[in-house]
VOGU-3710 file (C-alpha; in Angstrom, 3 decimals, decimal comma):
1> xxxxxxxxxx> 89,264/-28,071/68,862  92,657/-25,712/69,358  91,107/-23,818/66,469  87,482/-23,524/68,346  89,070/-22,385/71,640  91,681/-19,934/69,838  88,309/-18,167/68,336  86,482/-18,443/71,541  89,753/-16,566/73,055  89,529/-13,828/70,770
11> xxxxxxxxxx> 85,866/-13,508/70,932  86,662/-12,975/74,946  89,142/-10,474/73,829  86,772/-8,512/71,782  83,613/-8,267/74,666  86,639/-7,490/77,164  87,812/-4,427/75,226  85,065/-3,351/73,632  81,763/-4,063/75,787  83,885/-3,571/79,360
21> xxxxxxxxxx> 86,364/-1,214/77,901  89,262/-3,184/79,491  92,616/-1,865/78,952  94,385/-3,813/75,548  97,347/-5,846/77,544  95,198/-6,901/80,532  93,154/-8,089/77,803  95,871/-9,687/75,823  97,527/-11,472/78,971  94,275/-12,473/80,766
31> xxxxxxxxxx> 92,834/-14,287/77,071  96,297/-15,536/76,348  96,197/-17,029/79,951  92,695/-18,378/79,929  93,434/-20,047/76,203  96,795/-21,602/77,370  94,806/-23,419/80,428  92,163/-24,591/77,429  94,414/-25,574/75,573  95,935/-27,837/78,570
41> xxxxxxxxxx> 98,884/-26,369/79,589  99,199/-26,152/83,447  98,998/-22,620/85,726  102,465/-22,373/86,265  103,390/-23,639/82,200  101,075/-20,762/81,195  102,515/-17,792/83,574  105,995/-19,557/82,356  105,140/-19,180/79,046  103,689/-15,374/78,998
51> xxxxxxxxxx> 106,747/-14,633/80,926  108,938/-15,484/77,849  106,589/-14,162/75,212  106,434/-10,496/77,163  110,809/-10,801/77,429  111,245/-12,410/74,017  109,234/-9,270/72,329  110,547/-6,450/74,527  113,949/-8,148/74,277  114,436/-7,587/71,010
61> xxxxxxxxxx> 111,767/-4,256/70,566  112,400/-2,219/73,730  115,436/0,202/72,571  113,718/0,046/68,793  110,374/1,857/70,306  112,135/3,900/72,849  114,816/4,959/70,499  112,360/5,898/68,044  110,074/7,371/70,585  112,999/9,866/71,553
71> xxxxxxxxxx> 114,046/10,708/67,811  110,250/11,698/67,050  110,219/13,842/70,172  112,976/15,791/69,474  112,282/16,448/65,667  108,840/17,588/67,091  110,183/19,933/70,271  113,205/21,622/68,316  111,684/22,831/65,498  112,571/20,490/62,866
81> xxxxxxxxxx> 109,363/19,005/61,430  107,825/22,021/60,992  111,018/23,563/59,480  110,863/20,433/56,825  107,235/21,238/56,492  107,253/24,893/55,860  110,795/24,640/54,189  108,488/21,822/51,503  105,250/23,954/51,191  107,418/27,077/49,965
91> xxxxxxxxxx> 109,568/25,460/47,379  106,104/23,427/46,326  104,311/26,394/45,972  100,585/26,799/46,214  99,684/24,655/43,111  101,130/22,340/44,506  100,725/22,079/48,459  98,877/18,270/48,265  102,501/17,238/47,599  104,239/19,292/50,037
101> xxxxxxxxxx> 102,015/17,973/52,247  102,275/14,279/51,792  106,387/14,556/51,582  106,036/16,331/55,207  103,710/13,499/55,951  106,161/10,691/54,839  109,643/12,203/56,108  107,889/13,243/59,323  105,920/10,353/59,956  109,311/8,277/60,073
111> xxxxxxxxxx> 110,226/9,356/62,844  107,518/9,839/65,060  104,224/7,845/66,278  101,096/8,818/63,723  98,507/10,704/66,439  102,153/12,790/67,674  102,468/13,596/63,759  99,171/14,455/63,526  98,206/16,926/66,409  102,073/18,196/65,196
121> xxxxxxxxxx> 101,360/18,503/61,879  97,538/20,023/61,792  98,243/23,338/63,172  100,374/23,932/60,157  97,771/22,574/58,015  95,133/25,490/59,676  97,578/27,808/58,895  98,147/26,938/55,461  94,467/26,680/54,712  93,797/30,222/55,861
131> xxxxxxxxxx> 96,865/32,230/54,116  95,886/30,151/50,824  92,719/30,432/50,941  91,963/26,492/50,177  90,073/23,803/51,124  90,794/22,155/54,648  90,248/18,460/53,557  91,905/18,804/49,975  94,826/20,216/52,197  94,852/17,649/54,828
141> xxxxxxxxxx> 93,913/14,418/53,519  97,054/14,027/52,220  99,218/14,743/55,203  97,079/12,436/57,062  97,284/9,369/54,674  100,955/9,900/54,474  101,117/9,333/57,739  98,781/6,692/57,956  101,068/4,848/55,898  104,330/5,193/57,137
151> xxxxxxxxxx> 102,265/3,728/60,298  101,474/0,209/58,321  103,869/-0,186/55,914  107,530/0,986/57,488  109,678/0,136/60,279  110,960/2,084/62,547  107,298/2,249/63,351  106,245/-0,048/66,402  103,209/-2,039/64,764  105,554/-2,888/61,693
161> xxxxxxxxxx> 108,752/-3,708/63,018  106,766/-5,336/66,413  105,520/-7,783/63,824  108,497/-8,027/61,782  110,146/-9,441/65,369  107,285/-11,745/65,940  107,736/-13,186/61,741  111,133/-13,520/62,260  111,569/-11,028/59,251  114,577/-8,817/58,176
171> xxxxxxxxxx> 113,189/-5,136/58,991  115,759/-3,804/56,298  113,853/-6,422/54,148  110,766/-4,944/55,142  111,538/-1,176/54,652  112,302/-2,153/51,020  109,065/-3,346/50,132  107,233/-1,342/52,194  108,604/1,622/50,304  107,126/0,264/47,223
181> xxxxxxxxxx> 103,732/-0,222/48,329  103,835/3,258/49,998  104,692/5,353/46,975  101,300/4,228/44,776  99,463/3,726/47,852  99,717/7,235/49,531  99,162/9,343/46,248  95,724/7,327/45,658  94,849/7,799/49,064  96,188/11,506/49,312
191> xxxxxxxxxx> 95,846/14,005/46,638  93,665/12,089/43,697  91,024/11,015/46,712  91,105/14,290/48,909  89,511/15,457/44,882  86,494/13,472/45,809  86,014/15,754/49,269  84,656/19,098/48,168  81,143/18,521/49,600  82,231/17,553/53,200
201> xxxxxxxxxx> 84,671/20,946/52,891  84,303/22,498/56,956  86,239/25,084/58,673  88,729/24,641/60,911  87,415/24,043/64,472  88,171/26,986/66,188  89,731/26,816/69,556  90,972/23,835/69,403  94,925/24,781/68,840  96,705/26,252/71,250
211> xxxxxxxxxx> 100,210/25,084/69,308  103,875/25,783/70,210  104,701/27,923/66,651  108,645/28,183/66,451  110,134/31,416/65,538  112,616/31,142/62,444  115,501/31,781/65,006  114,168/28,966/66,645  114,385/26,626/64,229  117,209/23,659/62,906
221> xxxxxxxxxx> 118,264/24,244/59,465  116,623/22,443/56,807  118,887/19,544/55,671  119,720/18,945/59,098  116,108/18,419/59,986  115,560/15,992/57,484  119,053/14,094/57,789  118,232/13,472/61,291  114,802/12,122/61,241  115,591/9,849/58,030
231> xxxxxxxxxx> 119,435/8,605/59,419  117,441/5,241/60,809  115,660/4,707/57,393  118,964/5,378/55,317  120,721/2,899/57,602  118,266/0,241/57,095  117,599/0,224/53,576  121,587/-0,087/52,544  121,852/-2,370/55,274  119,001/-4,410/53,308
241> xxxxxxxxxx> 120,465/-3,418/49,984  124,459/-4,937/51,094  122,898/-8,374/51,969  120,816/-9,048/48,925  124,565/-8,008/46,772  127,168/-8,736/48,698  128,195/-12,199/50,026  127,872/-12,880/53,689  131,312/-12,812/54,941  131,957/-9,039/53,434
251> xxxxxxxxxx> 133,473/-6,437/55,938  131,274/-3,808/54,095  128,248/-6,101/54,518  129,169/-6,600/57,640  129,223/-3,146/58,544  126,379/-2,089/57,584  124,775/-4,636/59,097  125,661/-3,764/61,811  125,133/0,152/62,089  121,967/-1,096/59,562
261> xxxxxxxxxx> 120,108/-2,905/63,182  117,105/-1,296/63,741  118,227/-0,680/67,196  121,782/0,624/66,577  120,333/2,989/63,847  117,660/4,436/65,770  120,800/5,307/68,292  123,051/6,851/65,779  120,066/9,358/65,095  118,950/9,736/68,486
271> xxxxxxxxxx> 122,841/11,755/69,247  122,489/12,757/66,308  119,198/14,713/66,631  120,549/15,793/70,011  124,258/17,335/69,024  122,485/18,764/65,914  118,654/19,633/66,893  119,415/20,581/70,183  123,038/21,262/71,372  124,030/23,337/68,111
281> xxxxxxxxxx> 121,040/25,044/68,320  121,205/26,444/71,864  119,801/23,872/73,809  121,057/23,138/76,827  122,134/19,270/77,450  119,595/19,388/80,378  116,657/20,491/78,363  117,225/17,881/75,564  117,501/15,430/77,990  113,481/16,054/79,195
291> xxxxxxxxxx> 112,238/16,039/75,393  114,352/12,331/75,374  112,886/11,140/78,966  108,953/12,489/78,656  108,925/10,731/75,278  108,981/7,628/77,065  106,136/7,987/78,917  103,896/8,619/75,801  104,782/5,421/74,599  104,556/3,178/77,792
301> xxxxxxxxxx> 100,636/1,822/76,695  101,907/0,833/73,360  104,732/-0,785/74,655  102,927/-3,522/76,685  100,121/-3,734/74,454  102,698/-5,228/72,430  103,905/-7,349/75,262  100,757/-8,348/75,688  100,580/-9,509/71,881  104,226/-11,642/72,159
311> xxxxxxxxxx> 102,673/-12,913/75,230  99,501/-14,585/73,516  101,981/-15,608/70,294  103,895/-17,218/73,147  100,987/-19,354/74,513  99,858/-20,371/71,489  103,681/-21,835/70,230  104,101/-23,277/73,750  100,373/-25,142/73,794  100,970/-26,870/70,372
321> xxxxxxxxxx> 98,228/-24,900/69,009  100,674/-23,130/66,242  102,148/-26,723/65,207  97,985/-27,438/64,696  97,488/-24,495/62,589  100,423/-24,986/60,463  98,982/-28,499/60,082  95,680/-27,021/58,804  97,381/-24,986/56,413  99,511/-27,798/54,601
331> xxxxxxxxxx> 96,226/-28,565/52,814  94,780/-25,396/52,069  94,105/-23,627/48,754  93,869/-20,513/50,463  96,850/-17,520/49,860  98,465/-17,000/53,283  99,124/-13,367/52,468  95,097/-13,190/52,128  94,789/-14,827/55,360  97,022/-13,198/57,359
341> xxxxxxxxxx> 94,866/-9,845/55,898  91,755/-10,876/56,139  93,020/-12,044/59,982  93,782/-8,400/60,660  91,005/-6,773/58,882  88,520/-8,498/61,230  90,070/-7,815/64,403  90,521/-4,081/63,146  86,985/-4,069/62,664  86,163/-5,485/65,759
351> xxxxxxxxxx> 88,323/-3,813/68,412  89,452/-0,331/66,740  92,850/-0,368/67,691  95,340/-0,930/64,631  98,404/-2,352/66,757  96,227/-4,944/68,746  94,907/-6,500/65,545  98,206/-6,472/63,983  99,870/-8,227/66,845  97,026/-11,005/67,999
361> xxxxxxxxxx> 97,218/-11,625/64,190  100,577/-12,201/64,126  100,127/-14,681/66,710  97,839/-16,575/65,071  99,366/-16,738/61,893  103,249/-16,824/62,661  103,025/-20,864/62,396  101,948/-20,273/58,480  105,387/-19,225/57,525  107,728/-21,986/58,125
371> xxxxxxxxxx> 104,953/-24,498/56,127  104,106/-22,170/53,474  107,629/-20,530/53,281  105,962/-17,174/52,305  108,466/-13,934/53,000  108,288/-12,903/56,291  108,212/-9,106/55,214  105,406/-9,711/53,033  103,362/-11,179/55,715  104,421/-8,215/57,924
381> xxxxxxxxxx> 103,045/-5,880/55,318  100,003/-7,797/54,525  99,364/-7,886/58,433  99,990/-4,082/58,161  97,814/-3,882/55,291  94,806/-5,939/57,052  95,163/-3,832/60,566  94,204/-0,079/59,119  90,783/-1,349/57,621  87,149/0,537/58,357
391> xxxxxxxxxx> 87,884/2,305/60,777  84,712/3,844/63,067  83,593/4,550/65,912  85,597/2,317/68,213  88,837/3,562/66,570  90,428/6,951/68,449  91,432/7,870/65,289  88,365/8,291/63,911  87,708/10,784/66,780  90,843/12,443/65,952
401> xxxxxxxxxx> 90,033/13,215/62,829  86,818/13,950/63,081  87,065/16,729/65,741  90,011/17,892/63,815  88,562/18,901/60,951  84,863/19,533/62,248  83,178/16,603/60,355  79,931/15,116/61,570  80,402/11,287/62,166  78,716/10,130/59,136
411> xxxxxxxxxx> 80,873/13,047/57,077  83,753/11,125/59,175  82,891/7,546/57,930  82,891/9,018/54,396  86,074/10,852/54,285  88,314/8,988/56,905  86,970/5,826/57,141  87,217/5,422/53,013  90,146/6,573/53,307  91,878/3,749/55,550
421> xxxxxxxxxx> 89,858/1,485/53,303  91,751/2,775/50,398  95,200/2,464/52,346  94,006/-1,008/52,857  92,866/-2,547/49,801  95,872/-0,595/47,986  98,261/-2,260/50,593  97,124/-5,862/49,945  97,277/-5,420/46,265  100,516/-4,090/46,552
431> xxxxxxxxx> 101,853/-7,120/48,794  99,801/-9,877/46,056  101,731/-8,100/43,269  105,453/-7,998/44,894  104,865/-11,352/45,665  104,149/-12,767/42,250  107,537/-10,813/41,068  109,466/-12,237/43,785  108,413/-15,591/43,692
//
């Protein structure tokens, strides 16, 4: 029965976002309070309990995403990612720009969220394509699965390291692996499929840009660019590195560890973007401050969409229903990895929106993990993996890309929708084969 009404709950979710077009948390909170009154907690136990699933999430999530939010807004709005990008497709050369253009994708993708990379990054793309003289897809498919990617597989991104919190998983941890996947996962889905594209080859849309092109005066150096939008990722992955070498009661461990915390990394970079981005190159305090504070509001939605997720995690702990599931699962032949993919995949397919299905699936699943012991940052990854699947129609993404490179929507559910298929299948495989060398 918990299992029937959790489905039934999700169903609701699905007609209330996609048939009534209601907005993802009021969804999330309004189906995690209707399946915590099913499930027979009281009112006042259910409003008790979505209270401490919305703290419990941002608690631990709310300086990561606005942190991050900031350092991606002022790589963007001094200059730097499209210094690293230009700076990339020069030393590349023109034989090979597909590479160029999936590093810029990767290193800029880091540190900002993937449609702000996008609409950043395609304007540079355009130009590219005209002074070359080459095809727009072959040029920007690979930009655009790099950061498609970095939006799955690696923390600091919000989906990723919003599910990592939820799994209880070290985001260092995380990084690691996801790294791995990414590497394989990108050039299959970047330059060797972008070979496949020739017949959907369209100009560019004209019209459509209106971009903010820096001047080279304008512009950060080079290394500085790319120092400060990778500091967090650095951090992290010796951070990770220290505490599967050292022993735990290290001061260098510790240390890292410490500077290592999603949160306190994201900081470092965040003064250092603005002493180095913006102060040293002209900027006065006042202006950086703006790029910092309007980055916030382009994240707000995101943030209580995954509120809204911990929220519904939250009523399903507190109702008993996760203590059912993990019951269910003591018996069952079935790879949890698979599950929690398969989990995500359907949502994906269901309500569009990547970082809704990643986060009602890690409510549903998070029970699986202290039964099955499977690593947390696998599960995050194969959540990851699960949540970029088919995407169509009811996906803005597949909008975005579609208007931005002047495809017709079946040309669109060839290129881009095979595409996050790719990313997809390529990510599962990845987790199923880390796991079987880990364990």
């Amino acid at each position: 029965m918990p299992v029937t009404i959790i489905a039934v709950g999700v169903i609701l979710l699905l007609v209330l976002m996609i048939v009534f077009k209601v907005n993802g948390f009021i969804a999330l909170v309004f189906v995690s309070a209707v399946v915590g009154v099913a499930e027979g907690m009281t009112p006042l136990a259910v409003v008790a309990s979505i209270q401490k699933g919305i703290g419990g999430t941002l608690g631990s999530l709310a300086m990561i995403l606005g942190f991050g939010a900031m350092l991606g807004r002022l790589v963007s709005d001094t200059g730097a990612a499209q210094r690293v990008a230009t700076t990339l497709i020069a030393a590349f050369g023109k034989k090979h720009l597909q590479w160029a253009l999936v590093v810029t994708g990767l290193i800029v993708g880091l540190a900002m969220f993937y449609e702000v990379g996008f609409v950043l990054l395609l304007p540079l793309v355009f130009t590219i394509v005209a002074a070359a003289q080459m095809p727009l897809l072959y040029v920007g498919v690979p930009m655009v699965a790099a950061l498609s990617v970095t939006h799955c597989f690696l923390p600091p991104h919000p989906g990723p390291t919003a599910i990592a919190t939820i799994f209880g998983a070290n985001i260092g941890t995380t990084l690691l692996y996801g790294l791995i996947i990414t590497i394989p996962t990108v050039i299959v889905a970047g330059p060797i499929f972008s070979r496949f594209l020739k017949s959907f080859e369209r100009e560019p849309p004209e019209g459509l840009f209106n971009p903010k092109i820096f001047e080279e005066h304008e512009m950060p150096g080079f290394w500085i660019s790319i120092f400060a939008a990778v500091i967090p990722v650095i951090l992290m992955a010796i951070a990770a590195i220290c505490e599967l070498t050292m022993p735990k009661e290290n001061a260098l461990r510790q240390f890292f560890e410490f500077i290592g915390n999603p949160a306190v990394a994201l900081f470092i970079s965040v003064v250092v973007a603005v002493l180095t981005l913006g102060l040293r190159n002209g900027r006065k305090m006042e202006e950086v401050m703006e790029m910092c504070g309007s980055s916030i509001a382009a994240i707000a939605m995101i943030v209580f969409i995954i509120a809204g997720g911990g929220a519904f995690k939250q009523v399903l702990v507190d109702s008993g229903v996760g203590n059912y599931i993990a019951d269910l699962m003591k018996g069952s032949s079935l790879s949890p990895l698979l599950m929690c993919w398969t989990v995500a995949a359907m949502l994906r397919v269901a309500l569009g929106s990547a970082t809704v299905a990643a986060i009602t699936t890690a409510g549903i699943v998070t029970p699986i993990i202290a039964i099955t012991h499977t690593d947390p940052a696998l599960m995050v990854l194969a959540v990851g993996s699960g949540s970029v699947i088919a995407s169509h129609v009811n996906d803005p993404g597949f909008w975005l890309f579609k208007g931005y490179f002047n495809l017709t929507v079946v040309e669109t559910l060839k290129t881009w929708t095979v595409m996050e298929t790719l990313i997809s299948f390529l990510g599962l495989g990845g987790v199923l084969i880390l796991n079987a060398i880990i364990h």
